[in-house]
C-alpha positions in Angstrom: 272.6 341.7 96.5 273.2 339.6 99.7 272.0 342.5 101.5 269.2 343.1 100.0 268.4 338.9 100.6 269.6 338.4 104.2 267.1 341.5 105.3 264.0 340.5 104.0 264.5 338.2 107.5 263.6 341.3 109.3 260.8 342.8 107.2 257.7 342.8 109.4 255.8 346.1 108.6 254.6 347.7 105.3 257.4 350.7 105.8 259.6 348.4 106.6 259.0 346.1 103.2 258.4 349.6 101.4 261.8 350.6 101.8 263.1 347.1 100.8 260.9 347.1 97.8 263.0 350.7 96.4 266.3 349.7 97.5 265.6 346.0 95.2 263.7 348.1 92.0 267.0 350.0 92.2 269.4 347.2 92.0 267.1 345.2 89.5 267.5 348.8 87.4 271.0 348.1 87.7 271.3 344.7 87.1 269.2 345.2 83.7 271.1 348.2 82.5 274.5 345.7 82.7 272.4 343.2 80.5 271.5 346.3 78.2 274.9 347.2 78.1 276.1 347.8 74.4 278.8 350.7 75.4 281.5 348.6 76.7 282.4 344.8 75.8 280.8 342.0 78.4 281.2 338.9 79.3 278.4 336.1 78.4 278.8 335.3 82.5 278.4 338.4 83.4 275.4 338.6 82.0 273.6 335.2 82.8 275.0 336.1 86.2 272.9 339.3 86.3 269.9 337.4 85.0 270.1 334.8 87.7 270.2 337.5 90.0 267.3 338.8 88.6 265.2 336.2 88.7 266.4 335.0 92.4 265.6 338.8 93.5 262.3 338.9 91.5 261.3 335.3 93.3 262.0 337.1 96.5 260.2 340.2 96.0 256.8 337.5 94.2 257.0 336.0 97.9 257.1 339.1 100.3 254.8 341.0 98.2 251.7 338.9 99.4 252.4 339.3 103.1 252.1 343.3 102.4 249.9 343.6 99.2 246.7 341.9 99.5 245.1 340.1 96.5 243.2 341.7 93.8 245.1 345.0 94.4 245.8 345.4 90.2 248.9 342.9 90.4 249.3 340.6 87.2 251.6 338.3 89.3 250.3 334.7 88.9 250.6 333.4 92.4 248.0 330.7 91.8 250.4 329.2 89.4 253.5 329.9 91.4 255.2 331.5 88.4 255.9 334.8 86.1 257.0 335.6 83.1 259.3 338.8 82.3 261.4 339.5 79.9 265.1 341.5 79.6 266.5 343.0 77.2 269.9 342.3 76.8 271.3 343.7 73.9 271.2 345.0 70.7 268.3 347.4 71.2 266.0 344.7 72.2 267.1 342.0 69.4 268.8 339.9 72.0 265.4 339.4 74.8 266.1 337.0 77.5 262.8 335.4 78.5 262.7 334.7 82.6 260.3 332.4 84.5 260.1 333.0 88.0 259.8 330.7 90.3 257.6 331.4 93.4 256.6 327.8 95.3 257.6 325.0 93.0 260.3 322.7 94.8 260.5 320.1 92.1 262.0 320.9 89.3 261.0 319.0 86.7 257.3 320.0 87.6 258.2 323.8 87.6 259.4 323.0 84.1 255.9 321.1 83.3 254.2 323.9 84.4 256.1 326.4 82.8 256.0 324.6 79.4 252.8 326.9 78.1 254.1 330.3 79.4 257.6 329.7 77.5 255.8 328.4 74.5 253.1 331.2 74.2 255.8 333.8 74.8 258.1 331.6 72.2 255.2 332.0 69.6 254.9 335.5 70.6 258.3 336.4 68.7 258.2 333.8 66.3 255.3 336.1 64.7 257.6 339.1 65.2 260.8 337.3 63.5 260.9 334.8 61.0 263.2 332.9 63.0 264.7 332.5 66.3 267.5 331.7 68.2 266.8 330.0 71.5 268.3 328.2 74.4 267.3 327.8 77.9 268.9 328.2 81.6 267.5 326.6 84.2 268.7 328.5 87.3 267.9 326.9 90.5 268.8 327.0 94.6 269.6 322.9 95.7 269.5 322.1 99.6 270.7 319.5 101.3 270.5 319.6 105.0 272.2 322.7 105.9 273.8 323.3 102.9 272.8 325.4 99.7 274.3 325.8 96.2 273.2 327.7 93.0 273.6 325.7 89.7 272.7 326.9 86.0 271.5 324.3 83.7 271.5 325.6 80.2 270.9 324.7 76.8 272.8 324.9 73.1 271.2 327.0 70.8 268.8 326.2 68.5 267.2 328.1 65.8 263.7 328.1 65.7 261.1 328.8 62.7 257.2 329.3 62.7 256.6 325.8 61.2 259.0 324.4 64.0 257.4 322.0 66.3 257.5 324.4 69.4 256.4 321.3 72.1 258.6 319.3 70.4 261.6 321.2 71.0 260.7 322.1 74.9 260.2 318.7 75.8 263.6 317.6 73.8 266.4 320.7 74.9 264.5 322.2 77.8 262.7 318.9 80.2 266.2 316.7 79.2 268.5 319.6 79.7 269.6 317.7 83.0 270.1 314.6 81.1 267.0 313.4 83.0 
């Protein structure tokens, strides 16, 4: 994966990004299919590790894709909001679905959050109208820098079940915003 990061340095021509963009779908295939994976017992890690590498690799891919596909070329990506929504399964033959917000320009947290409050809920309702309940927590997966330094941290939440008379906003601003303790 640090490969595939490190290059998109020296993408400059639509070949060039091209080329990047199958070598990434291929990993992300891979990286999904180890969430999917029901043959063989996995870790919890592994997995939320192969999600955060999702979403870092689908935030890169939402920021190079505009310097090579113009606007208003049939993408859904939302890059007047600055986030996406897709989803992953992860086991069970899609009973276990691991919702992922990507990121594409926020640098506060807290307001990527904010602003990411309606997509989670509307996709939360979603699958409250599929399933009479739910079980839910939330990882905030994020890149801090300071000065010249940079570190990945995970922020995630306990579980909590979730019904379709369940106070939805409620919940998001109690377990998700004050996951940090903030």
């Amino acid at each position: 994966m640090e490969d595939l990061l490190y290059c998109t340095t020296s993408i400059d021509t639509l070949e060039a990004y091209q080329a990047w963009k199958i070598k990434c779908v291929e990993y992300l295939d891979y990286l999904s299919e180890v969430c999917r994976n029901t043959s063989h017992p996995i870790s919890t890690g592994l997995i939320n590790s192969s999600i955060a590498k999702i979403a870092r690799l689908e935030y890169v891919r939402s920021t190079l894709r505009p310097r090579f596909v113009h606007e208003g070329s049939g993408h859904a990506e939302s890059s007047k909001t600055g986030l996406s929504w897709m989803e992953i399964e992860t086991a069970f033959n899609n009973r276990v679905l691991t919702g992922v917000v990507v990121n594409s320009s926020y640098i506060e947290p807290r307001q990527f959050l904010n602003d990411a409050r309606d997509t989670v809920l509307d996709h939360t309702r979603v699958n409250l109208k599929r399933h009479a309940c739910l079980k839910v927590n939330a990882t905030f997966n994020g890149e801090f820098v300071a000065d010249d330094k940079r570190s990945f941290k995970s922020i995630t939440t306990k579980n909590h079940e979730l019904y379709g008379a369940s106070d939805l906003k409620e919940w998001y601003d109690e377990y998700v915003m004050d996951a940090d303790g903030g």
